[in-house]
LOFISE-788587 format. One line per 3 residues: number of its first residue (from 0); their letters; for each residue y, x, z of N, C-alpha, C. Coordinates in nm, 2 decimals, decimal comma. Layout:
N
NUM	A	Y:X:Z:Y:X:Z:Y:X:Z; ... $
//
This chain:
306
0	XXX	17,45:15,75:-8,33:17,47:15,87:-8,41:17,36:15,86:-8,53; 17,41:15,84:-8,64:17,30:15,79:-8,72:17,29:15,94:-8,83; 17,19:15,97:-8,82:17,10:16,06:-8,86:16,98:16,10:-9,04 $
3	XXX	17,01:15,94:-9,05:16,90:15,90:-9,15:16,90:16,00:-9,27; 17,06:16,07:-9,34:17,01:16,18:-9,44:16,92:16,34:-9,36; 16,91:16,33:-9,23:16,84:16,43:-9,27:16,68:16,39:-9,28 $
6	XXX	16,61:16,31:-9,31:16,48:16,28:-9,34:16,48:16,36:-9,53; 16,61:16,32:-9,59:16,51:16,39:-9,74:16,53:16,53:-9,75; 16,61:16,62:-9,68:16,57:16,75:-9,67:16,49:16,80:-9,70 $
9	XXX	16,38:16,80:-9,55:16,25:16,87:-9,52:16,16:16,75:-9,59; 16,16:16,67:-9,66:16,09:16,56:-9,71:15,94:16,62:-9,76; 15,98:16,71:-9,87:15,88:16,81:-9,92:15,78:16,88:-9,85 $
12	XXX	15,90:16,91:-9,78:15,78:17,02:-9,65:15,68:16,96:-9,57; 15,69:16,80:-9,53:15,66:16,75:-9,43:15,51:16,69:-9,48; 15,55:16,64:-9,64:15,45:16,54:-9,66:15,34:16,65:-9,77 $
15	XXX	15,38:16,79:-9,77:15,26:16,91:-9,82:15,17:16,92:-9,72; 15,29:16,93:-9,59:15,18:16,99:-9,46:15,09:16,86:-9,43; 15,13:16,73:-9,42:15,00:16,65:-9,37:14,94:16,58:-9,48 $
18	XXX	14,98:16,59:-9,66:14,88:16,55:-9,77:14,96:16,39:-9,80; 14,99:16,35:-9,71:15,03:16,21:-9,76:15,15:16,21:-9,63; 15,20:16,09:-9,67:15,31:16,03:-9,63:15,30:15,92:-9,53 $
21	XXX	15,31:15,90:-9,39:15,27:15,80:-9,37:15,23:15,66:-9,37; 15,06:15,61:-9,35:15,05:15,52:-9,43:15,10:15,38:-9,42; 15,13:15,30:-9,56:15,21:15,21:-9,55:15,08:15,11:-9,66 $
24	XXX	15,08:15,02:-9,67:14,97:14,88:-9,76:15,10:14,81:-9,83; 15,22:14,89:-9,85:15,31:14,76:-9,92:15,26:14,89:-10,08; 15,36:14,79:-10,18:15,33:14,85:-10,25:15,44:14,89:-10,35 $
27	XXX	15,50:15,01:-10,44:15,60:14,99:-10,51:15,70:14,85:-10,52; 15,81:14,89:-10,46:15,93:14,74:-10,46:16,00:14,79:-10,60; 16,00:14,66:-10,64:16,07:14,64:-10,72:16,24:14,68:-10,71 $
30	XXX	16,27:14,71:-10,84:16,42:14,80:-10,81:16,52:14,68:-10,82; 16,62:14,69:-10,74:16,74:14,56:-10,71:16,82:14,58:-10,82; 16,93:14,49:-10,87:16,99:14,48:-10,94:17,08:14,57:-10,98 $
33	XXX	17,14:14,64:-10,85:17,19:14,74:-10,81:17,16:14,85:-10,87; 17,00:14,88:-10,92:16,97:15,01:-10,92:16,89:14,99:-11,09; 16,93:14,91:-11,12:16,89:14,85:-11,33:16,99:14,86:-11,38 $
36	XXX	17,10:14,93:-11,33:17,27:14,97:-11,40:17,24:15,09:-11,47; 17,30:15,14:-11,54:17,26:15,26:-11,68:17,29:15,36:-11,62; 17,18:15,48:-11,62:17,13:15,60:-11,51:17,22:15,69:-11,59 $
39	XXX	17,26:15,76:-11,53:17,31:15,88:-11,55:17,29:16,03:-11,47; 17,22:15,96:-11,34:17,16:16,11:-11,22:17,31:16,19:-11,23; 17,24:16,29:-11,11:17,34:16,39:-11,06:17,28:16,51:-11,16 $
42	XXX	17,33:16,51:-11,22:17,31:16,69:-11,27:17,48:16,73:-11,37; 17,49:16,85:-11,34:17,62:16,95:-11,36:17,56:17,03:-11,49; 17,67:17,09:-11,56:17,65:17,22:-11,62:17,74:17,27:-11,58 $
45	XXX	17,74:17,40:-11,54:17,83:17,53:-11,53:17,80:17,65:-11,61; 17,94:17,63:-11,62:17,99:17,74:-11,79:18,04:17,86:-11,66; 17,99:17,98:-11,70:18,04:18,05:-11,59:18,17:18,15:-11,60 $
48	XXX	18,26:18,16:-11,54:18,38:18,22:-11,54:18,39:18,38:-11,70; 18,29:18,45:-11,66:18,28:18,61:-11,73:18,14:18,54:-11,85; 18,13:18,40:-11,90:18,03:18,38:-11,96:17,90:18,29:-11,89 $
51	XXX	17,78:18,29:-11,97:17,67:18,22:-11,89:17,71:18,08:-11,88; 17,57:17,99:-11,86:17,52:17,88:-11,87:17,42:17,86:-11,79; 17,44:17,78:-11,66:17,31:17,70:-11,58:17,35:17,52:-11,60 $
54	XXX	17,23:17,49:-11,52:17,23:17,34:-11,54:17,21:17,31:-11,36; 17,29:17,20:-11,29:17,27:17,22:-11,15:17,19:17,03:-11,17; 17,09:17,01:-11,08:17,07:16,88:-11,06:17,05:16,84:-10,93 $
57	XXX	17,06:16,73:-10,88:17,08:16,68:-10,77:16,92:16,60:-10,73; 16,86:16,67:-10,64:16,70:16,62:-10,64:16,72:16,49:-10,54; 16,62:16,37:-10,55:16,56:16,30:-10,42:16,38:16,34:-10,44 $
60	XXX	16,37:16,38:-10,29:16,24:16,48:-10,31:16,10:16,39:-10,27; 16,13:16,25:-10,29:16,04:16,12:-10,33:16,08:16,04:-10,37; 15,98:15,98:-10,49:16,05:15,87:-10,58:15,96:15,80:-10,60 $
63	XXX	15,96:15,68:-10,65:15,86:15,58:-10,64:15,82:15,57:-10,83; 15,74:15,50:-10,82:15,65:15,51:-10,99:15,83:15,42:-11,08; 15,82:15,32:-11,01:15,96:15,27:-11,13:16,06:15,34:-11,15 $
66	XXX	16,09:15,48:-11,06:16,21:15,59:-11,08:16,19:15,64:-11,21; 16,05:15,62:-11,26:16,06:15,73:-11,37:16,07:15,60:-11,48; 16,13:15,64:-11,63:16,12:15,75:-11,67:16,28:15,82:-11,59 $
69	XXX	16,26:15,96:-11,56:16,38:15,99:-11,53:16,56:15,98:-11,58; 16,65:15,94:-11,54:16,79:15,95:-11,62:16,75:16,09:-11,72; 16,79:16,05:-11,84:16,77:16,11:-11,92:16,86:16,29:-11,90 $
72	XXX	16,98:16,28:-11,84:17,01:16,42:-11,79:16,97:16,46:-11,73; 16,83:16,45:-11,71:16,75:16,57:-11,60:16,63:16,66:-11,73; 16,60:16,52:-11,82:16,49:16,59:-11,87:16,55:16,69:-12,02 $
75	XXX	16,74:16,68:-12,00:16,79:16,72:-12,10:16,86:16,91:-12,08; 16,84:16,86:-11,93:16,87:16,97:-11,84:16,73:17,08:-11,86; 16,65:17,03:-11,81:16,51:17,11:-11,83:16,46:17,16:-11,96 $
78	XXX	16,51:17,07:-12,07:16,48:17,11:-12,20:16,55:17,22:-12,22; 16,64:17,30:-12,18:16,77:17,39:-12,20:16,75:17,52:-12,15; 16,68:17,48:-11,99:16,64:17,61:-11,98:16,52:17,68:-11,97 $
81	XXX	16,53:17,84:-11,89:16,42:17,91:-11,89:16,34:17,91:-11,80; 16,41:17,95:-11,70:16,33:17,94:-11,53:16,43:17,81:-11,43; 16,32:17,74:-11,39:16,36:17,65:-11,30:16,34:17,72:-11,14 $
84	XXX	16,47:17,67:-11,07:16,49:17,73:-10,93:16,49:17,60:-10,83; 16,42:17,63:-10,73:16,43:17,55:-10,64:16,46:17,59:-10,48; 16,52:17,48:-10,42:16,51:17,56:-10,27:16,41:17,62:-10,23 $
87	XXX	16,30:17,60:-10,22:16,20:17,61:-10,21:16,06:17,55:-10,34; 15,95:17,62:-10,41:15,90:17,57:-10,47:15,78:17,48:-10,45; 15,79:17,34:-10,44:15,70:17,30:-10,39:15,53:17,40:-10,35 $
90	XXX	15,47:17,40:-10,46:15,32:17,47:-10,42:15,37:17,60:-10,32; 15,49:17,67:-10,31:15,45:17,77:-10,19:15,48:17,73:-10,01; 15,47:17,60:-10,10:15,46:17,54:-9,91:15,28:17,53:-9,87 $
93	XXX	15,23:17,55:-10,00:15,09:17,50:-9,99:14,96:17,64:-9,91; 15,04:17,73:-9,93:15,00:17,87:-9,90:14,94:17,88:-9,74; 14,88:17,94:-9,75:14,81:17,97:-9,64:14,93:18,02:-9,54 $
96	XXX	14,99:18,13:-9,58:15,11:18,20:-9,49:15,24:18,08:-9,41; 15,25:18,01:-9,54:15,34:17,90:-9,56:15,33:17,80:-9,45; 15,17:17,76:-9,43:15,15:17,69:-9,32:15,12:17,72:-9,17 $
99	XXX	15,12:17,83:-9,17:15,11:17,88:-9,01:15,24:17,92:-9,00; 15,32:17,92:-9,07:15,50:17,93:-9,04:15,52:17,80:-8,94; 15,50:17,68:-9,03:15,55:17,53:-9,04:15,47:17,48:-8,93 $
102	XXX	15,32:17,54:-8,88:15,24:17,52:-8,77:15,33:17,55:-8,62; 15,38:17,68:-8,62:15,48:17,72:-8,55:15,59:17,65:-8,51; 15,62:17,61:-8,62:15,77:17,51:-8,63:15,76:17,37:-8,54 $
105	XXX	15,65:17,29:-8,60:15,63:17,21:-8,55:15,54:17,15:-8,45; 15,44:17,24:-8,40:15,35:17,21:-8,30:15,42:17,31:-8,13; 15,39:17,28:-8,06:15,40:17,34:-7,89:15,33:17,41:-7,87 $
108	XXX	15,36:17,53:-7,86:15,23:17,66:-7,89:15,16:17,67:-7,73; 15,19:17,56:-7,63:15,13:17,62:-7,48:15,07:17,48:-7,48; 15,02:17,37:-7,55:14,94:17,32:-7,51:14,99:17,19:-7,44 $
111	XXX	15,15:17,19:-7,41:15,21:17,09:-7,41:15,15:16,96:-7,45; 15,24:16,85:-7,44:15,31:16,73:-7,51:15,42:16,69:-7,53; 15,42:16,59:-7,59:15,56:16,52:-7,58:15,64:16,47:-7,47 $
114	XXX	15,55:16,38:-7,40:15,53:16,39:-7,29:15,59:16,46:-7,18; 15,57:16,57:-7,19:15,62:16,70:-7,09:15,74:16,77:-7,12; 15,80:16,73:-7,26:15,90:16,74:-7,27:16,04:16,66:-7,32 $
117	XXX	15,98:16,50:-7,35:16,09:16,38:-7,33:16,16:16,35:-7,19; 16,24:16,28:-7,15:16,27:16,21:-7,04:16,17:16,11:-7,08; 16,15:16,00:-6,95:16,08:15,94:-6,98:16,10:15,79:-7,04 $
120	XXX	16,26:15,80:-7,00:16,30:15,65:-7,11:16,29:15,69:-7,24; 16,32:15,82:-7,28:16,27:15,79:-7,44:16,15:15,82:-7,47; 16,08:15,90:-7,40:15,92:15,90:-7,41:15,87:15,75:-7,43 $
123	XXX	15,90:15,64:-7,35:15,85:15,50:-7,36:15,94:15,45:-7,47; 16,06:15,49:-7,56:16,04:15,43:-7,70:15,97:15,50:-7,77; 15,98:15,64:-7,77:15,84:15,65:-7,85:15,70:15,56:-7,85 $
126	XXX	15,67:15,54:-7,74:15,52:15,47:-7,71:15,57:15,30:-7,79; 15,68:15,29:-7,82:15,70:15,12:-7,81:15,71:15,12:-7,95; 15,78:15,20:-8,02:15,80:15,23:-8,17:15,63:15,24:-8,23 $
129	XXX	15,60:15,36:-8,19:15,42:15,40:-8,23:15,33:15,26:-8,23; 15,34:15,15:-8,18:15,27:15,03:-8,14:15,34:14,93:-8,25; 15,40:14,95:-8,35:15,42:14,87:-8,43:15,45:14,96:-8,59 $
132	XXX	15,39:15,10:-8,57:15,43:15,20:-8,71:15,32:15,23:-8,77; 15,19:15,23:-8,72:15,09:15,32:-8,75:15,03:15,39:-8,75; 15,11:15,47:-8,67:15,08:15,55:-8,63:15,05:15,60:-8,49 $
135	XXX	14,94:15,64:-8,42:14,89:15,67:-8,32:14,93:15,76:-8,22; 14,93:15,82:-8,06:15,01:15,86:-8,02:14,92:16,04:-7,97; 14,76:15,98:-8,03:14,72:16,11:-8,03:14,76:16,17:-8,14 $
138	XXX	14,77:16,10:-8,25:14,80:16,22:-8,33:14,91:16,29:-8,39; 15,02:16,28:-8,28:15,17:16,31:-8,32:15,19:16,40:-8,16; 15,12:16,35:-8,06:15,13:16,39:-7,95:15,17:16,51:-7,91 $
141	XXX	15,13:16,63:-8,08:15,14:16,77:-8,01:15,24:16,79:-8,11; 15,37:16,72:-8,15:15,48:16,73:-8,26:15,59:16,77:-8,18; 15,68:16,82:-8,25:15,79:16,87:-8,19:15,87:16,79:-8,22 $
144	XXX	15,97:16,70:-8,15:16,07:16,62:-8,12:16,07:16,61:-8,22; 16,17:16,72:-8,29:16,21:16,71:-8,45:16,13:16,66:-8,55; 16,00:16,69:-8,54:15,88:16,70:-8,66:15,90:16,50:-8,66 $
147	XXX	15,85:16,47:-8,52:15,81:16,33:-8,51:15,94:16,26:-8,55; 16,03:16,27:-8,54:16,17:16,22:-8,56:16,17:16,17:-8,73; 16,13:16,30:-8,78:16,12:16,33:-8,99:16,02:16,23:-8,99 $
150	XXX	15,88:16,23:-8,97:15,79:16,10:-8,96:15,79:15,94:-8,96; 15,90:15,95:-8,88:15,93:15,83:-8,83:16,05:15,80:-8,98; 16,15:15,89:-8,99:16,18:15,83:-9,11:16,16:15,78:-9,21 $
153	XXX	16,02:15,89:-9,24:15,94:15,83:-9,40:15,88:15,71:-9,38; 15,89:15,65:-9,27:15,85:15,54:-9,28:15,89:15,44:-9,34; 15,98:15,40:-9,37:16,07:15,32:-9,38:16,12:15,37:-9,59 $
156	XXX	16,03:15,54:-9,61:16,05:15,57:-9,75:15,91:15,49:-9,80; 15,81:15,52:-9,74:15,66:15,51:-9,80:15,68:15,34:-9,77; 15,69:15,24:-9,70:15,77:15,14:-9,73:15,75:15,06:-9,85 $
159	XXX	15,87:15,14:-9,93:15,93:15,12:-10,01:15,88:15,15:-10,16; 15,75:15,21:-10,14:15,71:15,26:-10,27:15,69:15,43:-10,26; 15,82:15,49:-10,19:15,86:15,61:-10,24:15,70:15,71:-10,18 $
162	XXX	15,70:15,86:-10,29:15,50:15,89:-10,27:15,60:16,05:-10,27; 15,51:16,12:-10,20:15,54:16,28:-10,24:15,49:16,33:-10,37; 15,42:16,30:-10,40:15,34:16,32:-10,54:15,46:16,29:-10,65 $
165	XXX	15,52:16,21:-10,66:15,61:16,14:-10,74:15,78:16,21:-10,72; 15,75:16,32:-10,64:15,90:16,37:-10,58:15,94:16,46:-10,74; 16,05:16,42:-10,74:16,12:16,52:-10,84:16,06:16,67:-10,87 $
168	XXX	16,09:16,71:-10,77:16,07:16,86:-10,75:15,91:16,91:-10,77; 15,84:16,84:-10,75:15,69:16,83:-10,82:15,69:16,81:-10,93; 15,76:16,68:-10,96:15,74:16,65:-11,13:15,79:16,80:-11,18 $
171	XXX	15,91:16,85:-11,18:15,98:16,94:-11,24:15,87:17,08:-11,24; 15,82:17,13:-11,14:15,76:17,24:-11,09:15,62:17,21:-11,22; 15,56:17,09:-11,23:15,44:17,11:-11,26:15,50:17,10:-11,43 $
174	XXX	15,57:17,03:-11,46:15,59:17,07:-11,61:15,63:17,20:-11,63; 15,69:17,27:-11,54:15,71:17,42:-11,55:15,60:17,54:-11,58; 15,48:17,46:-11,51:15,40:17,57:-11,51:15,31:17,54:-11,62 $
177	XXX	15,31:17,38:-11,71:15,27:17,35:-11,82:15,31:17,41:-11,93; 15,46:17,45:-11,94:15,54:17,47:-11,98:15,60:17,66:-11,97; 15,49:17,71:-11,92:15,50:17,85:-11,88:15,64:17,92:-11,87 $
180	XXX	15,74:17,82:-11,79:15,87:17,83:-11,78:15,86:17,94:-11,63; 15,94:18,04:-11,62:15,91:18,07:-11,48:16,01:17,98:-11,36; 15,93:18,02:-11,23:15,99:17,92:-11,10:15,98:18,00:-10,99 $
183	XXX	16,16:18,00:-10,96:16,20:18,08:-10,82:16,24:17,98:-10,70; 16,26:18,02:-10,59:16,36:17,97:-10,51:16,43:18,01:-10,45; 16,51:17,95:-10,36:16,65:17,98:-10,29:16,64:17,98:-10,15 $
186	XXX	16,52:17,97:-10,10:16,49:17,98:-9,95:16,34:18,01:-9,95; 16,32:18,07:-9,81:16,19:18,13:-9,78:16,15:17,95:-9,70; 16,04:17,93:-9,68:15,97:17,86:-9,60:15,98:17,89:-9,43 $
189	XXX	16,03:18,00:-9,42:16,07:18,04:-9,28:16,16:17,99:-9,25; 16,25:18,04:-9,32:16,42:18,04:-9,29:16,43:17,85:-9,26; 16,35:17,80:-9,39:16,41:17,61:-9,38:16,33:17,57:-9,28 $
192	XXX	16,20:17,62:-9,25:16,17:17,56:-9,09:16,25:17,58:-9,01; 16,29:17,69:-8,96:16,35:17,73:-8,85:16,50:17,65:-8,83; 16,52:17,62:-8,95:16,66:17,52:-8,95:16,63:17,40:-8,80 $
195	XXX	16,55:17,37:-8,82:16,50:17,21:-8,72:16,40:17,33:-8,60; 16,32:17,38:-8,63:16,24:17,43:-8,53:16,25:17,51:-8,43; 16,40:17,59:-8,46:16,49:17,67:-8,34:16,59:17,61:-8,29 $
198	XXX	16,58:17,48:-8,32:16,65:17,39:-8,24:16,68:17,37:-8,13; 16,78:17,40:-8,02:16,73:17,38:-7,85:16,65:17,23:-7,83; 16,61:17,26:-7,71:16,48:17,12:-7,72:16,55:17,03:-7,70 $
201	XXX	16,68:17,01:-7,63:16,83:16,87:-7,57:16,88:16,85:-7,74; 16,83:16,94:-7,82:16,90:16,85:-8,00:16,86:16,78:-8,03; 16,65:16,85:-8,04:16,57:16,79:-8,07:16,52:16,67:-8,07 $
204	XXX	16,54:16,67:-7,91:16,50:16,56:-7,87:16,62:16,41:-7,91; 16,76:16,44:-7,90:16,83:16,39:-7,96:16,85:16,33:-8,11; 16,76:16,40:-8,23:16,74:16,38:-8,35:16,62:16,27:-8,34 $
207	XXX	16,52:16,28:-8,27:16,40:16,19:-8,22:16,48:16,06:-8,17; 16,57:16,06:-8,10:16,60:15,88:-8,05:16,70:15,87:-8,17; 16,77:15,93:-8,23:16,86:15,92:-8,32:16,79:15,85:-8,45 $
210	XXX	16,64:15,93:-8,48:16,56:15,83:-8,58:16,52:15,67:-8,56; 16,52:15,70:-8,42:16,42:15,56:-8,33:16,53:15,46:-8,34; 16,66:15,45:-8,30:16,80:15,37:-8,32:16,79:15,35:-8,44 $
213	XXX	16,79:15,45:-8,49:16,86:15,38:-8,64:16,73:15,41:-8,78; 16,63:15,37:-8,70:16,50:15,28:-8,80:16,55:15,15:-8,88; 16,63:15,12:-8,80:16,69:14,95:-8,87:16,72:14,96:-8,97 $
216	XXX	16,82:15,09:-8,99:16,94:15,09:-9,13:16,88:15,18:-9,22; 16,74:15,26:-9,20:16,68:15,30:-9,31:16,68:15,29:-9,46; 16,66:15,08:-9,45:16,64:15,05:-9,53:16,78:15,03:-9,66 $
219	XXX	16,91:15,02:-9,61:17,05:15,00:-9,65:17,07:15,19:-9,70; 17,00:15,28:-9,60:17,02:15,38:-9,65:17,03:15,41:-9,80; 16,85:15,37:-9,79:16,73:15,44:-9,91:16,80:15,33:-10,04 $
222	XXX	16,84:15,21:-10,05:16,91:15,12:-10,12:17,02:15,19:-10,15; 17,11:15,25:-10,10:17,27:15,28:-10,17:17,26:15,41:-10,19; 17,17:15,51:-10,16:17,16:15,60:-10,22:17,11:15,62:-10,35 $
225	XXX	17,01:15,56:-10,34:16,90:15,54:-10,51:17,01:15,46:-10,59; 17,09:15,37:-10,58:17,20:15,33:-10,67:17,27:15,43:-10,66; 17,30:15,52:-10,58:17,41:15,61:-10,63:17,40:15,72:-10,72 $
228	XXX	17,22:15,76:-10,68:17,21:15,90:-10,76:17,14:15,87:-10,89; 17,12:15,75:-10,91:17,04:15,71:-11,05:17,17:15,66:-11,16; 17,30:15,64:-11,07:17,43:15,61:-11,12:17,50:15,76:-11,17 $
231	XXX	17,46:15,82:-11,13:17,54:15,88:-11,12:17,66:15,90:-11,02; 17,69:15,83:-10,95:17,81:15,85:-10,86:17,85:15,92:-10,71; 17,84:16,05:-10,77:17,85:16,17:-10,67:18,00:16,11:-10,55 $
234	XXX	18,04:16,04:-10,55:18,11:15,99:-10,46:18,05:15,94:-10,33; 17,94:15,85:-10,39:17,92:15,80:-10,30:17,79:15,85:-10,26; 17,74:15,93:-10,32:17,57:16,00:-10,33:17,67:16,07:-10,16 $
237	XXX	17,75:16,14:-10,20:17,81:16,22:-10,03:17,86:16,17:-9,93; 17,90:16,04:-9,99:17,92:15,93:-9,82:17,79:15,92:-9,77; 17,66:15,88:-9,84:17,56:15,80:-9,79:17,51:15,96:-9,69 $
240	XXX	17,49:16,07:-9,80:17,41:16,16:-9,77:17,48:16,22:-9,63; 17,63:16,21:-9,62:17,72:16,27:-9,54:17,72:16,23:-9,41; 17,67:16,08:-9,43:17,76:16,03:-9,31:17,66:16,03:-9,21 $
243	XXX	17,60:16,06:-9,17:17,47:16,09:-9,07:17,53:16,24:-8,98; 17,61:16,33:-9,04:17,64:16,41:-8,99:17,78:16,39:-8,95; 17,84:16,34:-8,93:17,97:16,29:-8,90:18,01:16,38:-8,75 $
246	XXX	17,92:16,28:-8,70:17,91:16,33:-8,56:17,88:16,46:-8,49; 17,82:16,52:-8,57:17,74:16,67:-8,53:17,75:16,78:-8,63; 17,92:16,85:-8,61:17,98:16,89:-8,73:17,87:17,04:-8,71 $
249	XXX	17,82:17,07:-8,59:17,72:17,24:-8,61:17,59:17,24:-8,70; 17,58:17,04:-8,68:17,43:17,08:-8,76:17,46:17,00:-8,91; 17,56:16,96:-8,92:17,65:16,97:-9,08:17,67:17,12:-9,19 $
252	XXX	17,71:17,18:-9,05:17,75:17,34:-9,11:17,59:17,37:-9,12; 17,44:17,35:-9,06:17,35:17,45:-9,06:17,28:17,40:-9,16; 17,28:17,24:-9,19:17,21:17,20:-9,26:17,25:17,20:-9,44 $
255	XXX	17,37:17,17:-9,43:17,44:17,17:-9,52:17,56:17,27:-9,59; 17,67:17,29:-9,49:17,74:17,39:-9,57:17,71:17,53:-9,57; 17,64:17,57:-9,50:17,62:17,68:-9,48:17,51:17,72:-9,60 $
258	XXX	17,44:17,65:-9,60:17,33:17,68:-9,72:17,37:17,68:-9,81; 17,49:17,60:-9,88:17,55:17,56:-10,00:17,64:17,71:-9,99; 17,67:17,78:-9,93:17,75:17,89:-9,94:17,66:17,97:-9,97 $
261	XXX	17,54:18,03:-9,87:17,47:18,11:-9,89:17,37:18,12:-10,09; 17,39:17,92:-10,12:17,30:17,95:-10,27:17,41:18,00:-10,40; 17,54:18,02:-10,33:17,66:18,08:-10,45:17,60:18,15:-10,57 $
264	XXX	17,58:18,26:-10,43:17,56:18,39:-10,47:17,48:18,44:-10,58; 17,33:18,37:-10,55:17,23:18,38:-10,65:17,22:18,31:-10,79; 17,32:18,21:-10,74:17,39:18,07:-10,87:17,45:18,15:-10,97 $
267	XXX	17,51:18,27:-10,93:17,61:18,33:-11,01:17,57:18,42:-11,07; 17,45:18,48:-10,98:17,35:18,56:-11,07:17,29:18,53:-11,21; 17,27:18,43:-11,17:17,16:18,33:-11,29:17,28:18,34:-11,37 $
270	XXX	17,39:18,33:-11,36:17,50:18,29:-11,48:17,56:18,46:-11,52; 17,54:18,54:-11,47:17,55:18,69:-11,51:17,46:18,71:-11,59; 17,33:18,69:-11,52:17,18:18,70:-11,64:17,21:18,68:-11,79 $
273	XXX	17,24:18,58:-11,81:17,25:18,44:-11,94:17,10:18,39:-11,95; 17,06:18,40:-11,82:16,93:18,31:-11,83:16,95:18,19:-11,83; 16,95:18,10:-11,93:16,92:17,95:-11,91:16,85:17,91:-11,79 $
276	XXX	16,91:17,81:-11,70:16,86:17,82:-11,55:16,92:17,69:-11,51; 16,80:17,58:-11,44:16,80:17,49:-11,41:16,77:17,53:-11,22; 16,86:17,47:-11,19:16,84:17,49:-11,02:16,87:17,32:-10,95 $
279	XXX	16,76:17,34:-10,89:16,70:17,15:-10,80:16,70:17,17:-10,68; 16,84:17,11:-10,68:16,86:17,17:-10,51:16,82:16,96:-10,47; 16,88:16,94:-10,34:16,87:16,78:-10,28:17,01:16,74:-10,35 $
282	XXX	17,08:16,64:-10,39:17,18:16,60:-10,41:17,28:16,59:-10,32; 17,26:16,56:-10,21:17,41:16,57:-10,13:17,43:16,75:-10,11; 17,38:16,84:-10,13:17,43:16,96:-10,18:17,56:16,98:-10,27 $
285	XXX	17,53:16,89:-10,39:17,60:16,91:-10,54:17,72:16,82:-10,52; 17,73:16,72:-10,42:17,85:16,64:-10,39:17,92:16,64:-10,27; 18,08:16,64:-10,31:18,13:16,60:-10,15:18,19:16,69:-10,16 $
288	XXX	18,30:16,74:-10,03:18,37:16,85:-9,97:18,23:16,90:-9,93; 18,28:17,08:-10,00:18,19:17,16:-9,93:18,06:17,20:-10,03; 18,00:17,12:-10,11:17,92:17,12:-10,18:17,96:17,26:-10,26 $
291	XXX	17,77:17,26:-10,34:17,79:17,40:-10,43:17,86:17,39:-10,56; 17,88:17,27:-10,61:17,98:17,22:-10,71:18,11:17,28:-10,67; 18,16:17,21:-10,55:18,32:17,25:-10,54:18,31:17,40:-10,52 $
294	XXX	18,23:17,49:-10,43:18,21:17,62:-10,42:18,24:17,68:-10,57; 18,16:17,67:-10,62:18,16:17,72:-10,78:18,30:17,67:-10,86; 18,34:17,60:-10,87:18,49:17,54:-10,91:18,62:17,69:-10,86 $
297	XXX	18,60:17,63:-10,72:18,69:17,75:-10,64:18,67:17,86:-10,70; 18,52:17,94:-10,76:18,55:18,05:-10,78:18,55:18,06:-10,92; 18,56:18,01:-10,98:18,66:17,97:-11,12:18,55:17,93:-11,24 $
300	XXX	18,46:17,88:-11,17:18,36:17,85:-11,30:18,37:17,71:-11,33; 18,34:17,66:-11,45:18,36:17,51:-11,54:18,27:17,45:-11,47; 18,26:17,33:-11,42:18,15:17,29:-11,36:18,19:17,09:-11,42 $
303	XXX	18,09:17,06:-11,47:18,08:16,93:-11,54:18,01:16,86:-11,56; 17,99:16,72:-11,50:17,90:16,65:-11,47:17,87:16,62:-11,61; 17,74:16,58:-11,60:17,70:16,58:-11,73:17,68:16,43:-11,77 $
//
């Protein structure tokens, strides 16, 4: 059951709460052939049904230094509007409040381990994996299935070059506030913890050997996606980003469509307003069956890749 898109989700959240990413000595890779093809990114304009104008873009919420300078429809998008929206804005993950949410989310509040709550054949891939990642087993030891599972993927990003510092949604957020543009978002820091954190612990733990398996294909992942969304090609930006949920259509619906329904609402606000409005959601959001692209279509607004 391969799992690998949900690592850029919570990407943001994971690598605020511990400052860095885990550490890796390689250094920026060089971009493949594949990904020197003429950028065009994921971003939309929607003309809205009764009037109004937003700009939708399709974030990856780590990018490595040769990502930039960005496809030029992102920074043509930003030039346009007023307030930039994000699922979440990065710095209010930084908050005091913010982190005893995500402390909650991801630590065993009785003093636990991992240990005490793995079986123990996959407790010993954990210990086998840890012995070749760099990471140590004191200091994951009090993580919650889920948390360690997201960890274990960025491995295989930091790798590769890819830095939180360098995430889209940072870049965008800090020129915003250079830029005395105002910045909202579309989710509380509660609510997107609790997506993975109210997890039953038999999921959890499931998303944990689900990372551990398919560490191999990380790398084929993070490669056909970066060609797809620097391509532009929302086709396949939702096979790569989709196909991890294949198998686990509940946590398809919790992760993905359900959110994409719930950010309609507020999407249509912005376009009632006539606020010029840039919204940076993750890209497999904006693509695919189900996405907030086709939602918005359905309810009769122009939506056009730009």
């Amino acid at each position: 059951m391969r799992k690998i898109p949900v690592i850029v989700g919570l990407v943001a959240s994971l690598v605020i709460l511990f400052g860095r990413a885990p550490t890796s000595s390689a250094q920026d890779a060089p971009l493949s052939s594949a990904e020197k093809v003429a950028t065009r990114g994921v971003v939309f304009q929607v003309e809205g049904k009764d009037g109004g104008e937003i700009w939708l873009a399709g974030s990856v919420h780590m990018l490595r230094a040769n990502d930039y300078p960005l496809p030029v429809t992102y920074e043509e998008a930003y030039g346009l509007a007023n307030q930039i929206v994000f699922e979440i804005p990065p710095s209010e993950l930084q908050s005091p409040e913010a982190m005893a949410i995500i402390q909650r989310s991801i630590l065993y509040p009785d003093g636990t381990t991992l240990k005490d709550h793995l079986s123990s054949e996959n407790y010993e891939k954990v210990v086998t994996f840890l012995k070749t990642s760099g990471m140590a087993m004191e200091q994951v030891q009090m993580l919650k299935p889920w948390m360690l599972g997201q960890l274990i993927g960025l491995q295989e990003f930091t790798k590769q070059g890819f830095k939180p510092e360098l995430g889209l949604d940072l870049y965008f957020e800090t020129k915003a506030a250079k830029d005395k543009k105002q910045v909202k978002g579309l989710e509380t820091v509660e609510f997107q913890m609790g997506l993975f954190g109210n997890l039953p612990a038999s999921q959890q733990e499931e998303l944990l050997v689900s990372s551990l398996d398919d560490f191999d294909d990380a790398k084929e992942f993070i490669t056909s996606l970066m060609s797809a969304w620097k391509s532009g090609d929302t086709e396949k930006v939702a096979e790569v980003m989709n196909e991890g949920m294949e198998d686990d259509p509940a946590l398809a619906k919790a992760l993905l469509l359900d959110r994409n329904v719930n950010w309609v609402k507020p999407i249509e606000e912005f376009l009632k307003s006539k606020t010029p409005t840039l919204v940076i959601v993750g890209a497999g959001h904006l693509c695919g069956k189900g996405s907030v692209v086709e939602l918005l279509q359905k309810n009769g607004h122009k939506v056009t890749q730009h």
